[in-house]
C-alpha positions in Angstrom: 108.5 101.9 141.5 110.1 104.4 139.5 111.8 103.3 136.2 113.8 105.7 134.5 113.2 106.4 130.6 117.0 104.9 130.0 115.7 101.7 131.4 112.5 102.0 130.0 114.8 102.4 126.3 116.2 99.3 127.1 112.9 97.7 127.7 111.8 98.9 124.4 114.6 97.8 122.5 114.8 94.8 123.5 111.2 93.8 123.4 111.6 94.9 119.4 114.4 92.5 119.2 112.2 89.6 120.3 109.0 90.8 119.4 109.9 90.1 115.6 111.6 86.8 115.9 108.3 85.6 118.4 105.8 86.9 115.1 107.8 84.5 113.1 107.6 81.4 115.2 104.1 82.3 115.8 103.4 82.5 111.9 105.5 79.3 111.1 103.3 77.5 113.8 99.9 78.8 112.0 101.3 77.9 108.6 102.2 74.5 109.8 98.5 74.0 111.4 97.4 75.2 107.5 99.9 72.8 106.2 98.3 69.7 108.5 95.0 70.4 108.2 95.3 70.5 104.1 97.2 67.2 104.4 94.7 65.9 106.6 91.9 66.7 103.9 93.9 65.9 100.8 94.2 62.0 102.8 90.3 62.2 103.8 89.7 62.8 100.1 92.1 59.9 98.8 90.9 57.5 101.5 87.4 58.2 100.7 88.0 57.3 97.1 89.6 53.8 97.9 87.1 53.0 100.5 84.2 53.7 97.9 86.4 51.2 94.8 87.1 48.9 97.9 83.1 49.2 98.6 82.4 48.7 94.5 84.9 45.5 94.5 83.6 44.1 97.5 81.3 41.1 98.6 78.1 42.3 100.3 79.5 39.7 103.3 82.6 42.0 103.4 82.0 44.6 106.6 84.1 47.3 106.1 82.3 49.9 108.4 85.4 49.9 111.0 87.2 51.6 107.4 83.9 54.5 107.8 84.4 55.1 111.2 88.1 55.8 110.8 87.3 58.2 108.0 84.7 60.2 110.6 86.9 59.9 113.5 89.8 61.4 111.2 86.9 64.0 109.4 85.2 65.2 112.8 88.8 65.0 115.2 91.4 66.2 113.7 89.6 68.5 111.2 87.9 70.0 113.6 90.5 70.4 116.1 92.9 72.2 113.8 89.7 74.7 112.6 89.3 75.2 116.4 93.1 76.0 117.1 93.3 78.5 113.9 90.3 80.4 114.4 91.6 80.9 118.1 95.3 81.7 117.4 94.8 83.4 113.6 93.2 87.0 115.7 96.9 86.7 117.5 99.3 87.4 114.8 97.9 90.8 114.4 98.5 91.4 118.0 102.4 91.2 117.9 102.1 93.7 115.0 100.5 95.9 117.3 102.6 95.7 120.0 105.7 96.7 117.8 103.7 99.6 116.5 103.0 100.4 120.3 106.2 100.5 121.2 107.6 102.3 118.5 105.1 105.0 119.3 105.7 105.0 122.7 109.5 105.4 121.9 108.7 108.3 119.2 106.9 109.8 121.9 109.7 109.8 124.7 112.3 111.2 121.8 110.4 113.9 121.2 109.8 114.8 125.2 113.6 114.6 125.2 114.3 117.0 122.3 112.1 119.3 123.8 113.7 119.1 126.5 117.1 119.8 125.3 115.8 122.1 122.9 114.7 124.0 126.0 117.9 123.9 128.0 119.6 124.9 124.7 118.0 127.9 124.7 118.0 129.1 128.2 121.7 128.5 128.0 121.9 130.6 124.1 120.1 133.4 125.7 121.8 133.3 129.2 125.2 133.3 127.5 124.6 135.3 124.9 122.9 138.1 127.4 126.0 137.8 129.7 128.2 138.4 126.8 126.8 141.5 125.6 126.8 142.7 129.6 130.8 141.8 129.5 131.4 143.7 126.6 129.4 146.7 128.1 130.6 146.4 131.3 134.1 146.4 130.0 133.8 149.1 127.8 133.4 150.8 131.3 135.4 149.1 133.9 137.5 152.4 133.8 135.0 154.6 134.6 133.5 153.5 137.7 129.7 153.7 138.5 130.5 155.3 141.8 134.0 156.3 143.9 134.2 153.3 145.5 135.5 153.5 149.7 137.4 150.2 149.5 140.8 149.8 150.8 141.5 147.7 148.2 139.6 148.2 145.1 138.2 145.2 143.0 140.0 144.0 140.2 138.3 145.3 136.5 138.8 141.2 135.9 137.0 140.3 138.5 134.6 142.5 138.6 134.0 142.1 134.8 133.1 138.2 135.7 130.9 139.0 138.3 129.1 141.1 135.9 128.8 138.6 133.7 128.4 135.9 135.9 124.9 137.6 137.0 124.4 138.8 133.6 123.9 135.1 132.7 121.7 134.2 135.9 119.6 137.0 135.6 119.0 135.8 131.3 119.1 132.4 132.5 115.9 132.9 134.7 114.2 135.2 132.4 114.6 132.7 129.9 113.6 130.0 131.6 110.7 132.0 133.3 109.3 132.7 129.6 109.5 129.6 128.0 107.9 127.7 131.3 105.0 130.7 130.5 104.8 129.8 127.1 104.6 126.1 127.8 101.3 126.8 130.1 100.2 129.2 127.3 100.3 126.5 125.0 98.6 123.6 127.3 96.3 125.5 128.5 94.7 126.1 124.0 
């Protein structure tokens, strides 16, 4: 499946559209699991200190044990399970900064195979037209004067023989242009 680097743009720019909103969801949700678990802790700590007055106040005959086993439940369940879920989720936030900075090399990378690319075609077509034009203004300067006495019933126009000039003036360029900068190109993959 072929996808072609417009699409793949797309792709790109939209992923850093929803990339960022996604990293701020994710770091709200860690945040609120900080947020619980300090709640959680600063309630242990306050119910721990009524429990012990309520153990100070209190007849020997008074069994408040079920009190001590809600504190551990709360202490070894829900402590626990929100120290589980940030040490699996904290190594994730750094991922989505990763992906962005992924992506934004991979996009840096594919602008700069483009402008090389146009770079390229920009100067195949500078030295193809510019090499055609200095053959038109030669070739013009001797339309007049033909190479050779020409056996045609109809001689060619100096117009349009001036265009055809020029018209392979720029080929020929075109190619030799092309030519060297494809030769240039392997001389510089091949270091």
């Amino acid at each position: 499946m072929i996808i072609s680097i417009d699409s793949k743009f797309d792709n790109f720019n939209q992923w850093l559209q929803e990339i960022p909103e996604l990293s701020f969801n994710y770091v709200d949700y860690l945040r609120d699991l900080e947020l619980h678990r300090t709640t959680i802790q600063t309630n242990i700590k306050n119910y721990r200190l009524y429990l012990d007055k309520l153990n100070k106040i209190g007849i020997d005959s008074d069994n408040l044990e079920f009190l001590s086993n809600f504190l551990e439940l709360a202490e070894d369940t829900f402590v626990e399970q929100i120290n589980t879920n940030l040490a699996y989720l904290t190594p994730g936030q750094n991922l989505f900064d990763q992906m962005i900075g992924i992506i934004r090399g991979i996009v840096e990378l594919e602008q700069a195979k483009r402008d090389r690319s146009l770079e390229n075609t920009i100067q195949v077509l500078g030295i193809a037209f510019g090499g055609g034009a200095i053959v038109s203004g030669v070739v013009t300067q001797h339309i007049d004067k033909p190479f050779a006495p020409t056996n045609f019933k109809y001689p060619i126009s100096p117009l349009v023989l001036s265009l055809l000039w020029s018209f392979l003036a720029v080929a020929f360029f075109g190619l030799v242009a092309r030519l060297c900068i494809q030769l240039r190109r392997k001389g510089t993959k091949g270091k």
